[in-house]
N, C-alpha and C positions, 0 to 999 in steps of 0.2 A: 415431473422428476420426483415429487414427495412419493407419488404413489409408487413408482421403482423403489425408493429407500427404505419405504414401510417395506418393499416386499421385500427383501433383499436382510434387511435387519432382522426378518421374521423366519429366514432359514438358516442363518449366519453359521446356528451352533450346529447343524448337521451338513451342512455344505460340502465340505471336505469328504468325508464319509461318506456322502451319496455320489461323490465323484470316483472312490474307490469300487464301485460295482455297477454290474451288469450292462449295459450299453452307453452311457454316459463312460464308464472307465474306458470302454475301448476309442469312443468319440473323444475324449481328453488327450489318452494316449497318442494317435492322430494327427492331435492340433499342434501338443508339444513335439512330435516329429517334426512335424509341417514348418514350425518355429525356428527349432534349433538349425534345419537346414537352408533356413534363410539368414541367419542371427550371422551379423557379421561379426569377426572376430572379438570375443566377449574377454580377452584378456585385458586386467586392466580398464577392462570400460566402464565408464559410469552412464547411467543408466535411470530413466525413469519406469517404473512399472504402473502404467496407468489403468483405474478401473480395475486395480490389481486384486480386488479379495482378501482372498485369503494368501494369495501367493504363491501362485503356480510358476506365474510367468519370473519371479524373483529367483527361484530354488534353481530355474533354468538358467537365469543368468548366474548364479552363483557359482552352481558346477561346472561353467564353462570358462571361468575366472575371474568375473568379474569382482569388484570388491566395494564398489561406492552403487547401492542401487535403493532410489527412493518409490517407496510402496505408495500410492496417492489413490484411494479412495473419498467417498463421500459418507461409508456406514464405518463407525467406530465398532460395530460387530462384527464385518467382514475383516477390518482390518488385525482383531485381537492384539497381540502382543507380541509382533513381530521384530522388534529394534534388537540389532545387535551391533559389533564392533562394524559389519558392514552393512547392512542396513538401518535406515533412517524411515518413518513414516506420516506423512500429513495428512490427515484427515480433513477434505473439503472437496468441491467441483472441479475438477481436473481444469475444467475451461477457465479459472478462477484462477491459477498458479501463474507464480511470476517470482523464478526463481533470480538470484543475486550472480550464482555460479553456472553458469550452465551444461546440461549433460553431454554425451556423444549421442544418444539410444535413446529415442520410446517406444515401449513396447508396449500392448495392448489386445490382449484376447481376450473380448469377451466384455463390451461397456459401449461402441461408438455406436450401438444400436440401440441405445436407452438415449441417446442426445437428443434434445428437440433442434438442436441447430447444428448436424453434424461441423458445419464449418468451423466450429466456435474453438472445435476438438484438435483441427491441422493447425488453424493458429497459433492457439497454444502450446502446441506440440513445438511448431517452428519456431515460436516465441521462447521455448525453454532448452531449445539447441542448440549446440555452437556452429560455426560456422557450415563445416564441413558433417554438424548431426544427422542422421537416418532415422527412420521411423516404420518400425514392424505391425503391422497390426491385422487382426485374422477379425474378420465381419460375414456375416451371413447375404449369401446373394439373392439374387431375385430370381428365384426358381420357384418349382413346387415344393421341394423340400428345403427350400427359403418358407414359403409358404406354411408349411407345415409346422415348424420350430414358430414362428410368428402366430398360429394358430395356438400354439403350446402358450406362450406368453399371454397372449388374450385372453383364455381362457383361468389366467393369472390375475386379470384386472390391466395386463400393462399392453399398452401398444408398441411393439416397434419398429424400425427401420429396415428395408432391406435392401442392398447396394447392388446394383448392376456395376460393370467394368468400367462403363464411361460416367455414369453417376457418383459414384467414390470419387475416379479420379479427377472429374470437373470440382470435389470437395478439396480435392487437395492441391488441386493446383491453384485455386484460389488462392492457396495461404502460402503459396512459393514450391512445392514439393513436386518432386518429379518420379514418374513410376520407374522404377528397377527391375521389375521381377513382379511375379504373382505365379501361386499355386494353390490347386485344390488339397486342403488336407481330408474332406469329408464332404458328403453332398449336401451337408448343412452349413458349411463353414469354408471360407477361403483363405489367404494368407495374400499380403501384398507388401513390398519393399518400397519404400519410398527415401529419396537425400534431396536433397538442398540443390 
């Protein structure tokens, strides 16, 4: 996981801007489709954005109304200086948190393939939910162009994860979650709905 965070802190400050062009913009564009039409109603919701960045998956909750949404990386450079009247940010391991109040929403594009112990991720997830919480999250599958993006990271220094349908969901139902929904936003990237 050091070796994710060195990398991650080491593009922080172009992130965003390599996300605004050329194939990456249109694979982002995509993922946030893929997202918002899974996102259950965001009025009013509070919300985790885990593995959040720079805050893609926040801006998405924000516009959609939400007003209570915590940003929770592990890179104090992805995360910049994102706090306002409605967002909050914690910088640490996602699997690490252990909040007092707990959310409705985690969301998650883009992190549960850097875990070494995906499990550790729906725990937590379940563990920072309330009752009746849901939990969004877009992962790369096990395909060739799983494969491909995985090659892409390697050739990074980083190894990752890649989820088949019954592999994610035997991760998640470990930790209580039940599948709702899944769609392809892109042949690199899935999306899956998960409640209590």
């Amino acid at each position: 996981m050091n070796r994710v965070k060195r990398h991650f802190d080491s593009v922080a400050q172009n992130y965003l801007a390599r996300q605004d062009r050329g194939v990456w913009q249109i694979l982002r564009r995509r993922e946030m489709a893929a997202l918002n039409q899974m996102l259950p109603s965001a009025h009013r919701l509070s919300a985790i954005d885990a593995c959040s960045g720079p805050g893609a998956c926040t801006a998405l909750l924000l516009s959609n109304g939400s007003r209570d949404v915590l940003m929770v990386d592990f890179s104090k450079s992805m995360l910049g200086a994102r706090e306002d009247e409605f967002v909050s940010v914690w910088m640490g391991d996602f699997a690490d948190l252990k909040l007092v109040t707990k959310r409705d929403l985690v969301i998650c594009a883009g992190g549960l393939e850097f875990f070494d112990a995906p499990t550790s991720f729906f725990a937590s997830a379940f563990l920072n939910t309330r009752d009746d919480g849901k939990l969004l999250v877009l992962y790369p599958p096990w395909s060739i162009s799983g494969l491909i993006y995985a090659l892409h990271h390697f050739f990074n220094g980083i190894r990752i994860r890649l989820f088949s349908k019954s592999k994610i969901d035997r991760h998640a139902t470990q930790s209580g979650w039940k599948i709702q929904a899944r769609a392809n936003a892109h042949p690199f990237a899935t999306v899956a709905l998960y409640a209590k």
